[in-house]
C-alpha positions in Angstrom: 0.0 0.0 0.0 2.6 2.1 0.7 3.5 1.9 -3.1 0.9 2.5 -4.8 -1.3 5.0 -2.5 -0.4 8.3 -0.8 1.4 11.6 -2.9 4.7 10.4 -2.4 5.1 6.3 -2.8 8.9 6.9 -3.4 9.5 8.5 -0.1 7.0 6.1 2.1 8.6 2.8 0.4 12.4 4.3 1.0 11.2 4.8 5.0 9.9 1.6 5.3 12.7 -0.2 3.5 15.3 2.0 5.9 13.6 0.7 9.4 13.3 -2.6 8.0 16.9 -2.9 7.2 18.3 -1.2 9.9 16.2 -1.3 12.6 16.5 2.7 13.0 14.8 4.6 15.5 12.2 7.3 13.8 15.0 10.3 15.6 17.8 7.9 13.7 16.1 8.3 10.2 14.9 12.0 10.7 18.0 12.7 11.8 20.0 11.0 8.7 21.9 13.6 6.7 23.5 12.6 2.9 26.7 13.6 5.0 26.1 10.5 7.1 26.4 8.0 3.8 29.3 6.3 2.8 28.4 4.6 -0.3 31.9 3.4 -0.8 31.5 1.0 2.5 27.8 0.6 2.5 27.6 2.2 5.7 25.1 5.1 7.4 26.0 6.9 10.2 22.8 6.7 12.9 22.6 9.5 15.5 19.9 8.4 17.9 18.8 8.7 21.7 21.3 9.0 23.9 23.8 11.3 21.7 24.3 7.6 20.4 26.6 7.4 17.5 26.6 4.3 15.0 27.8 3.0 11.2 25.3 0.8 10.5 25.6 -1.6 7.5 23.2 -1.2 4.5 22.4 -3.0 1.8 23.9 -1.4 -1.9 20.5 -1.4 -2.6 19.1 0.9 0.1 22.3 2.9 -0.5 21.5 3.7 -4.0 18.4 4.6 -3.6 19.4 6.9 -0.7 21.7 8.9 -2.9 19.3 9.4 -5.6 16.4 10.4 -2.9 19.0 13.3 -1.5 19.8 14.0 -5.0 16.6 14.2 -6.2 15.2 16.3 -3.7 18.2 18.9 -3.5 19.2 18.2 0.0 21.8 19.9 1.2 24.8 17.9 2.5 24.0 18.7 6.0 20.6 19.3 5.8 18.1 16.5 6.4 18.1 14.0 3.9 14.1 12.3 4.0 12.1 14.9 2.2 8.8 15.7 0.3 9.2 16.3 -3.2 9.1 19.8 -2.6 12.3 20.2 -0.9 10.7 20.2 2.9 11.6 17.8 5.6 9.8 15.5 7.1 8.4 15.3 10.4 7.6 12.9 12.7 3.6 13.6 11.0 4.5 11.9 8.2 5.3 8.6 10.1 1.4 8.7 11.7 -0.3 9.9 8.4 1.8 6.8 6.4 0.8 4.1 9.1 -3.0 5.3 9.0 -3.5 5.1 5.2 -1.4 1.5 5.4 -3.9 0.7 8.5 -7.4 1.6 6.3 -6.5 -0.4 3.3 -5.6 -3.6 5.7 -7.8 -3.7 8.9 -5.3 -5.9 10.6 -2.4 -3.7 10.2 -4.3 -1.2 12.1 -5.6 -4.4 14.8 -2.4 -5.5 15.3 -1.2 -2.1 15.7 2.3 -2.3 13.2 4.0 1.0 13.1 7.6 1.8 12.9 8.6 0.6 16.2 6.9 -2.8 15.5 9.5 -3.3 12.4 12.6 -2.5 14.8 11.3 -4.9 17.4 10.6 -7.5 14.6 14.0 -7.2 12.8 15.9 -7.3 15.9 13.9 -10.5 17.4 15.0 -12.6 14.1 19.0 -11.1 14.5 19.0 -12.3 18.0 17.6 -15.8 17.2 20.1 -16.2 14.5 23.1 -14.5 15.0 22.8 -14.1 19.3 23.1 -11.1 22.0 25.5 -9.7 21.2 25.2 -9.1 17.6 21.3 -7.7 18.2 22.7 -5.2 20.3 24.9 -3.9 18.1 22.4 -4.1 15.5 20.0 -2.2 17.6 22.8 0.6 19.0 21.9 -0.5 22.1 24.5 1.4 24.7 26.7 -0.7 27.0 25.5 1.0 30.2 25.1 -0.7 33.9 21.0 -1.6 33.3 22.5 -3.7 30.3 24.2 -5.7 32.6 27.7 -7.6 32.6 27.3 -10.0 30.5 27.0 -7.1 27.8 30.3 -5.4 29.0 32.2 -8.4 27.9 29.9 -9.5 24.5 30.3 -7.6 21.9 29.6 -8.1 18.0 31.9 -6.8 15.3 30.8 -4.5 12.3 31.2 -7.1 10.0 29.4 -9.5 12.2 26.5 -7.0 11.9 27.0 -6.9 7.9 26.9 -10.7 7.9 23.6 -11.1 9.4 22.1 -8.1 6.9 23.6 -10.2 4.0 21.2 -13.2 5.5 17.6 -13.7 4.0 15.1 -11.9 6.4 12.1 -14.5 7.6 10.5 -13.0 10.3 7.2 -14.2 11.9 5.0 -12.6 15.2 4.2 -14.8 18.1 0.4 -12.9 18.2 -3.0 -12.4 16.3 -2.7 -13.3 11.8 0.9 -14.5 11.8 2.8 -11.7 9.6 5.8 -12.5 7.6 8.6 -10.6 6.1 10.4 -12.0 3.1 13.1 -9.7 2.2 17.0 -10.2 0.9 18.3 -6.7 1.4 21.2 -7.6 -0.7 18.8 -8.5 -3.7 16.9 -5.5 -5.8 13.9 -4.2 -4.7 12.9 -2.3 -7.4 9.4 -3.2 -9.3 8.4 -0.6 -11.8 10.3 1.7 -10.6 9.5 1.1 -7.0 11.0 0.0 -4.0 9.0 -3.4 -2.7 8.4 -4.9 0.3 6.3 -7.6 1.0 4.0 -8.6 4.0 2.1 -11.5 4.1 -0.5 -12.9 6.0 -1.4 -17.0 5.6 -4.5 -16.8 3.8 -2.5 -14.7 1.1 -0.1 -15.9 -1.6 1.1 -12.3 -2.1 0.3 -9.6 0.2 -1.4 -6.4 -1.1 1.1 -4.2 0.8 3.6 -3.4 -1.3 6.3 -1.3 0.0 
């Protein structure tokens, strides 16, 4: 849905594809800058609560379509890079407005109550399961403070530990309510005439009608 309804499909499919991916907060993406892309490495820089700090590994996928959405939309190298095809940033608004529409074409996106936070939590349930601790942590920029515990002084995962389990096909199920999956190879191309796809199925459907 987010593909084919709306006024900007481009920009809703590139945030969906970004949280999917990376598991990014909603500050991490608003606060993304084209400054904070290094295409050469496949790598975003993710500024998030906690004056947190993080390279994050991206698929070259999601990268190129990063660059052409700052290009595209003259953003300035410092300036925010998600904007309307008007030039203006986007604000947290445009996070509520996308998952309303998504929720009144499928009822049980709205019942199950999906939003951004739901796809962080999602991604970083299947990382733990099958690539451990440590390695969700990093993937989540989770800060090694004293609530964390010692056992997360001592474990830590590598940045190319964290590339390794984004170069790993995504199948991710919920435990509650229509079982939702997410197929998705971020190292594959996700571009169907001419848009970025994501698909979300439900068991009584071949093919979901959410495209993303």
């Amino acid at each position: 849905m987010a593909a084919t309804t709306g006024n900007d499909p481009a920009l809703d499919s590139l945030i969906l594809r970004l949280h999917t991916e990376t598991a990014c907060r909603r500050g991490g993406a608003l606060a993304l800058t084209p400054n904070d892309l290094d295409a050469t490495q496949c790598l975003i820089r993710l500024s998030e609560k906690g004056e947190t700090v993080r390279w994050q590994p991206v698929s070259p996928t999601l990268m190129s379509h990063l660059l052409h959405h700052a290009e595209s939309r003259s953003t300035p190298p410092n300036g925010q890079l998600l904007r309307y095809a008007d030039g203006r940033p986007i604000t947290k608004r445009r996070y509520d407005h996308l998952w309303d529409r998504i929720g009144r074409h499928l009822p049980w996106v709205a019942t199950q109550q999906i939003s951004t936070h739901w796809l962080r939590h999602t991604t970083l349930t299947w990382v733990e399961r099958n690539h451990g601790y440590a390695t969700a942590r990093a993937f989540a920029g989770h800060t090694d403070t004293p609530a964390a515990g010692t056992t997360a002084t001592y474990v830590k995962a590598t940045l190319p530990e964290i590339a390794q389990a984004l170069s790993h096909p995504h199948r991710r199920t919920t435990s509650t309510g229509p079982q939702l999956t997410y197929a998705f190879k971020p190292q594959d191309s996700a571009l169907q005439h001419g848009r970025l796809v994501l698909w979300l199925n439900t068991p009584s459907e071949t093919r979901s009608s959410a495209s993303m």
